[in-house]
MMTF fields as JSON, N, C-alpha, C and O atoms, coordinates in Angstrom:
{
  "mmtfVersion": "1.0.0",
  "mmtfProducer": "UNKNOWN",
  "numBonds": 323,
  "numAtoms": 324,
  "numGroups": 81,
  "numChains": 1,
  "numModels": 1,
  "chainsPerModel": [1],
  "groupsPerChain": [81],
  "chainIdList": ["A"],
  "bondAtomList": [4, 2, 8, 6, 12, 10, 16, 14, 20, 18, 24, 22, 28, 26, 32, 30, 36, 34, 40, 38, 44, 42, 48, 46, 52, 50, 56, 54, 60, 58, 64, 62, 68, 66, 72, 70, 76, 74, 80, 78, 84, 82, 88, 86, 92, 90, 96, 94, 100, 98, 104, 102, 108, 106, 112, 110, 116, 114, 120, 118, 124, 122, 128, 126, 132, 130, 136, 134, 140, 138, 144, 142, 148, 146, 152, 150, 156, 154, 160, 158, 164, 162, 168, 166, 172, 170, 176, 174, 180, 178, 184, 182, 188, 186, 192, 190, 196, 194, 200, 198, 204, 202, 208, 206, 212, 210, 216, 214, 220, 218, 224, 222, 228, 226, 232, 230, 236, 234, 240, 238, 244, 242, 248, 246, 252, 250, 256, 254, 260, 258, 264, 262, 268, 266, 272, 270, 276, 274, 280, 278, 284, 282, 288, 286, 292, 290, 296, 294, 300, 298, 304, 302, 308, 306, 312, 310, 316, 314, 320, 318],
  "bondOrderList": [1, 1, 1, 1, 1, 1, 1, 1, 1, 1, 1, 1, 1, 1, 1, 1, 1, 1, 1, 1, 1, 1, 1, 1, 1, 1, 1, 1, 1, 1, 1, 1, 1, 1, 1, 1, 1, 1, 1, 1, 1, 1, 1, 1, 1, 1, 1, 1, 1, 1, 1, 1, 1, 1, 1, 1, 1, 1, 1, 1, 1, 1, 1, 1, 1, 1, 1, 1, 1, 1, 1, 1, 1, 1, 1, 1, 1, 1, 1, 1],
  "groupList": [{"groupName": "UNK", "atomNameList": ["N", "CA", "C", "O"], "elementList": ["N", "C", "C", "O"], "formalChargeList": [0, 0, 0, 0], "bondAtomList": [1, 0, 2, 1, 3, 2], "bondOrderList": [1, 1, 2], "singleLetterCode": "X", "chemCompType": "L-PEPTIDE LINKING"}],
  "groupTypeList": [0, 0, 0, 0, 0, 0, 0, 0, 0, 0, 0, 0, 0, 0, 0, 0, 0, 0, 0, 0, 0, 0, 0, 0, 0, 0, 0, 0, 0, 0, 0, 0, 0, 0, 0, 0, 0, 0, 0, 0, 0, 0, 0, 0, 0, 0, 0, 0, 0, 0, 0, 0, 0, 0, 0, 0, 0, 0, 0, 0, 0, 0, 0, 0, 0, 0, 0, 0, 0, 0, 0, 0, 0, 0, 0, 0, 0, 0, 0, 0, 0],
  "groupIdList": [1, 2, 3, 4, 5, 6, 7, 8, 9, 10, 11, 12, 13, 14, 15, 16, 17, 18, 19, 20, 21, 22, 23, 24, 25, 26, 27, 28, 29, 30, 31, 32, 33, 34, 35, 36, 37, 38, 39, 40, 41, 42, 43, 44, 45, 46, 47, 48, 49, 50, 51, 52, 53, 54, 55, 56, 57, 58, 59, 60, 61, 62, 63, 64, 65, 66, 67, 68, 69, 70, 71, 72, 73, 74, 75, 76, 77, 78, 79, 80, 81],
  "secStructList": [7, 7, 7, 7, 7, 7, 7, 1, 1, 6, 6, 7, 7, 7, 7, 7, 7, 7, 7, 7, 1, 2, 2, 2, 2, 2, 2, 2, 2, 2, 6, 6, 2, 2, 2, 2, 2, 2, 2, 2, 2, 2, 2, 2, 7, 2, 2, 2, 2, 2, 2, 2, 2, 2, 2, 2, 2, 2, 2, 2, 2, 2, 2, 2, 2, 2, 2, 2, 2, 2, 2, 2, 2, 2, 2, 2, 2, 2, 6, 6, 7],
  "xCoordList": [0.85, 0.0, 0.898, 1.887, 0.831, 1.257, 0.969, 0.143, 2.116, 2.442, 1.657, 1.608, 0.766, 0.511, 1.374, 2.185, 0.925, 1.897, 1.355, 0.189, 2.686, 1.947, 1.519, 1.577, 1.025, -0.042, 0.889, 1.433, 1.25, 1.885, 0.938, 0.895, 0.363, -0.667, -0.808, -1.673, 0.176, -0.581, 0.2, 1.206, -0.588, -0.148, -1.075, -0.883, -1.893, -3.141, -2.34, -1.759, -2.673, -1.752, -3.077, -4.155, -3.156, -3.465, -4.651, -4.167, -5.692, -6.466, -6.041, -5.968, -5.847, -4.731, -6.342, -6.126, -7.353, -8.119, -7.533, -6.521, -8.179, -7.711, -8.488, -9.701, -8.248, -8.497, -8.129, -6.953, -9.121, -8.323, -8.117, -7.521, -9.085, -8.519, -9.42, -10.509, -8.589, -8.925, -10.643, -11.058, -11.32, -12.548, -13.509, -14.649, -12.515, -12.782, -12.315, -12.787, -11.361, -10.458, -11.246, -10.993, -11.693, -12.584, -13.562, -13.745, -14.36, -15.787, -15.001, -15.706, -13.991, -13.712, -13.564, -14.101, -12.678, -12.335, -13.472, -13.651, -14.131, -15.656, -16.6, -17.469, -16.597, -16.973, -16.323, -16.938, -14.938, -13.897, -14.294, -14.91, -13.913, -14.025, -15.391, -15.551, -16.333, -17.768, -18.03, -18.657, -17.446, -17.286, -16.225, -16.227, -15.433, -14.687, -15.245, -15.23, -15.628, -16.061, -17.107, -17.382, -17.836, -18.779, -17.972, -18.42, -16.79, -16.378, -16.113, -16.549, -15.18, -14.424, -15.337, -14.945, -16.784, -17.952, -17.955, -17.199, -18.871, -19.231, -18.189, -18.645, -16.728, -15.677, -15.847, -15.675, -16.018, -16.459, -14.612, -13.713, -14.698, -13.105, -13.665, -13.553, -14.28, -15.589, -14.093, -14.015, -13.054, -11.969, -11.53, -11.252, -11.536, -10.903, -12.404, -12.514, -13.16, -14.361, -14.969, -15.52, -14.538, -14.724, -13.429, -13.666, -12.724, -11.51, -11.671, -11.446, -12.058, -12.392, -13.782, -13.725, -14.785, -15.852, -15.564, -16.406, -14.265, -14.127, -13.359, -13.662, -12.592, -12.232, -13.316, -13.494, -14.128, -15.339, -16.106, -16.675, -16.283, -17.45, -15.822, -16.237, -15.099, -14.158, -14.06, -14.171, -13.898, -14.06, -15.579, -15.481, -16.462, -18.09, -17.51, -17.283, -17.354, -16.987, -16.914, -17.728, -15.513, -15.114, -15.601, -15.648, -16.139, -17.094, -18.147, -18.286, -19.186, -20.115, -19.638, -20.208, -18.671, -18.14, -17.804, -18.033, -17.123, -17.134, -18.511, -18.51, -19.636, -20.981, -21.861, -22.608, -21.326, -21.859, -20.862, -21.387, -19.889, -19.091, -19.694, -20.176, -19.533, -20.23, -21.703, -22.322, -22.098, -23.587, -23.656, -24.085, -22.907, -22.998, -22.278, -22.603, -21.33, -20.903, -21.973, -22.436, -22.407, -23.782, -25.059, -25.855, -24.961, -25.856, -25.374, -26.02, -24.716, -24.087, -23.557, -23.048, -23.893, -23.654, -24.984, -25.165, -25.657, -27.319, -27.844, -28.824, -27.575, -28.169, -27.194, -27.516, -26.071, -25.068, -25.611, -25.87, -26.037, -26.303, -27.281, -27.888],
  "yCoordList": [-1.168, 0.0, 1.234, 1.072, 2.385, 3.596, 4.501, 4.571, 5.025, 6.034, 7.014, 7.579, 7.609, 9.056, 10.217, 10.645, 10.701, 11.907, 13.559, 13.95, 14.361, 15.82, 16.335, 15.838, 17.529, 18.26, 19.243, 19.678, 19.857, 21.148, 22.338, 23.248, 22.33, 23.536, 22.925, 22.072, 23.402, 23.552, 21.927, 21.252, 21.907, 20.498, 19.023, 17.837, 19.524, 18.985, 17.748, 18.032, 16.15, 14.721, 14.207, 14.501, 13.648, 13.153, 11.434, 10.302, 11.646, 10.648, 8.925, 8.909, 7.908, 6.603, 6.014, 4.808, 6.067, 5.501, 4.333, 4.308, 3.24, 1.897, 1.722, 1.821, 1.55, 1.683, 0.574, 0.217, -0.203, -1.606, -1.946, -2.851, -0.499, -0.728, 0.305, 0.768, 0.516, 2.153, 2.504, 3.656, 1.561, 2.424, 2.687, 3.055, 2.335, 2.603, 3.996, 4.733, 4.107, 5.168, 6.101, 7.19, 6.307, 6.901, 7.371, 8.584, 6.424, 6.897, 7.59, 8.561, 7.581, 8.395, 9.745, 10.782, 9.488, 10.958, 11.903, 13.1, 11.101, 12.07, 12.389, 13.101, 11.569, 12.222, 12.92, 13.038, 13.524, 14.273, 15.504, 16.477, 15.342, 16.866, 17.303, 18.507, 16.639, 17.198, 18.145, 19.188, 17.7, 18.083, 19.229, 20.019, 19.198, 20.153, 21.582, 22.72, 21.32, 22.073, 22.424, 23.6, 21.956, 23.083, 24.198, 25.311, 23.691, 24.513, 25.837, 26.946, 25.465, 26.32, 27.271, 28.428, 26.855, 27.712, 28.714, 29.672, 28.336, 29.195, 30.087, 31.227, 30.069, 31.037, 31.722, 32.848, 31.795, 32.178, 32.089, 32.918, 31.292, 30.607, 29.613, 28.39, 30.287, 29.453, 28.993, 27.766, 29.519, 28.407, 27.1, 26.264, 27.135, 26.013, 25.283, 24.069, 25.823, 24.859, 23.897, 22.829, 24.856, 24.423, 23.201, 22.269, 23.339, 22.332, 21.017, 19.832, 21.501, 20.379, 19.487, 18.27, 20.195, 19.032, 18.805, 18.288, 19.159, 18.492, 17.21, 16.154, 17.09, 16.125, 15.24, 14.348, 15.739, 14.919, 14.199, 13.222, 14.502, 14.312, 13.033, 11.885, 13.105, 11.98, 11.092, 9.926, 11.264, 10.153, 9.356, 8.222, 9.816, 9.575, 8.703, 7.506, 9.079, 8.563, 6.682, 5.834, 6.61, 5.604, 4.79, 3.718, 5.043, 4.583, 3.819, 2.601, 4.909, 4.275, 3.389, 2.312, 3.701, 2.141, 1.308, 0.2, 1.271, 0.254, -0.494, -1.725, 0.203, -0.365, -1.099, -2.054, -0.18, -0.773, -2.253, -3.366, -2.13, -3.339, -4.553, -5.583, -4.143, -5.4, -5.52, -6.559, -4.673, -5.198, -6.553, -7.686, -5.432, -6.307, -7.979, -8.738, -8.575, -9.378, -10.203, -11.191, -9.714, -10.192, -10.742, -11.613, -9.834, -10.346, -11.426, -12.461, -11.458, -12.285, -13.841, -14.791, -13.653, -14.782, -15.429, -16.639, -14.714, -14.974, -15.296, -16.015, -15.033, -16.055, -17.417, -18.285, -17.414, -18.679, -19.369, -20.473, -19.269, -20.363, -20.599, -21.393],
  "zCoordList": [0.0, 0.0, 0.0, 0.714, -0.583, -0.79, 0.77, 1.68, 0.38, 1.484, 1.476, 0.383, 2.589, 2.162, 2.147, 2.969, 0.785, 0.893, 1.566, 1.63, 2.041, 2.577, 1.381, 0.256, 1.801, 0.728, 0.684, 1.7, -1.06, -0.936, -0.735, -1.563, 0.101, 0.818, 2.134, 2.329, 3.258, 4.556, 5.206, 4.986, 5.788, 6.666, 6.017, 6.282, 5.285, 5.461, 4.151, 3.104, 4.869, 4.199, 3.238, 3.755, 2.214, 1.483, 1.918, 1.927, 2.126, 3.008, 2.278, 1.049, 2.836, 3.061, 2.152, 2.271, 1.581, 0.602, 0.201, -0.5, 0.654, 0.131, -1.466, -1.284, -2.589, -3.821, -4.298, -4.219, -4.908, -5.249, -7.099, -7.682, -7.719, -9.033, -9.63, -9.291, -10.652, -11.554, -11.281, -11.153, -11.238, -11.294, -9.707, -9.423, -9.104, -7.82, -7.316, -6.451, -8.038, -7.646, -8.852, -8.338, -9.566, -10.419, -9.652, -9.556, -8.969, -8.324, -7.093, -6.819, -6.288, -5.348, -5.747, -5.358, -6.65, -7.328, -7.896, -7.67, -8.631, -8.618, -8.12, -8.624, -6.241, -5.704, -4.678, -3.619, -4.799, -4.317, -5.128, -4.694, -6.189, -7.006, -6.958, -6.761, -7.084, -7.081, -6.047, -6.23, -4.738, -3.467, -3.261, -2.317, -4.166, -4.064, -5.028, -4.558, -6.156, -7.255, -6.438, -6.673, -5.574, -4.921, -3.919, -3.646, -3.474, -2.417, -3.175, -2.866, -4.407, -4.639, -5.238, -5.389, -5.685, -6.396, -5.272, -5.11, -4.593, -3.146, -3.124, -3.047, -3.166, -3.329, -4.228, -3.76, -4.984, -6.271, -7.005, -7.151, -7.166, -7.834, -8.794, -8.707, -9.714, -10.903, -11.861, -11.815, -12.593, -12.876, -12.837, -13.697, -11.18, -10.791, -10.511, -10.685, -10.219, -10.05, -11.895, -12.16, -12.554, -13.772, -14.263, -15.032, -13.932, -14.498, -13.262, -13.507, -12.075, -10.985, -11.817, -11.99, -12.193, -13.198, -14.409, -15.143, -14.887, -16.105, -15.401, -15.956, -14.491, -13.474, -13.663, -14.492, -12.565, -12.369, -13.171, -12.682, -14.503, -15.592, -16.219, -16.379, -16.359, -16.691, -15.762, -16.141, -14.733, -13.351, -13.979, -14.447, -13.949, -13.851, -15.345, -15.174, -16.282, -17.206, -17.254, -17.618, -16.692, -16.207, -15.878, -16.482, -14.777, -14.234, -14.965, -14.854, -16.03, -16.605, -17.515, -17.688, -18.117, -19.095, -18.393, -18.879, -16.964, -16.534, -16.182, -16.135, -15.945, -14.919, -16.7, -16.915, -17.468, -18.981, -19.369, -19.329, -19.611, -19.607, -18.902, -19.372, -17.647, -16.551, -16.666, -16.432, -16.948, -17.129, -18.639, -18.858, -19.329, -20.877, -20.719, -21.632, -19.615, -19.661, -19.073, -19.642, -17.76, -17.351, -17.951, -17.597, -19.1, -20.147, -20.798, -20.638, -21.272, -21.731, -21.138, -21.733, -19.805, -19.08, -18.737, -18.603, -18.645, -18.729, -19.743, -19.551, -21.004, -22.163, -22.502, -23.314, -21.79, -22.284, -21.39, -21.869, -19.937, -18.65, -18.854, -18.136]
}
């Protein structure tokens, strides 16, 4: 397992997220940035809130090809059995 690393802002370390494969770590991340892209809205730091959901909307991404993939194999295992 990976080390956490410090944050170059502040003290604040990088949370120890056990992630066991890309699309896990996908759905964290999009709902990290989602969460974040609101913070930084409310700031009104609409930039970075904008490049944080282009983050997000690629995370989500992932995700759905993966939940499409697995569904489609599913299917597929259901008309062979």
């Amino acid at each position: 397992m990976g080390r956490t690393k410090p944050s170059t802002v502040g003290n604040v370390e990088v949370s120890p997220v056990p992630l066991i494969d890309r699309v896990q770590a996908a759905a964290y991340v999009a709902a990290l940035t989602g969460e974040l892209a609101s913070l930084v809205r409310r700031h009104r730091l609409d930039t970075l809130g904008y490049f944080l959901d282009m983050a997000r909307l690629e995370a989500e991404e992932v995700v759905q090809q993966a939940e499409a993939a697995s569904g489609s194999s599913q299917e597929r295992a259901t008309k062979t059995g």
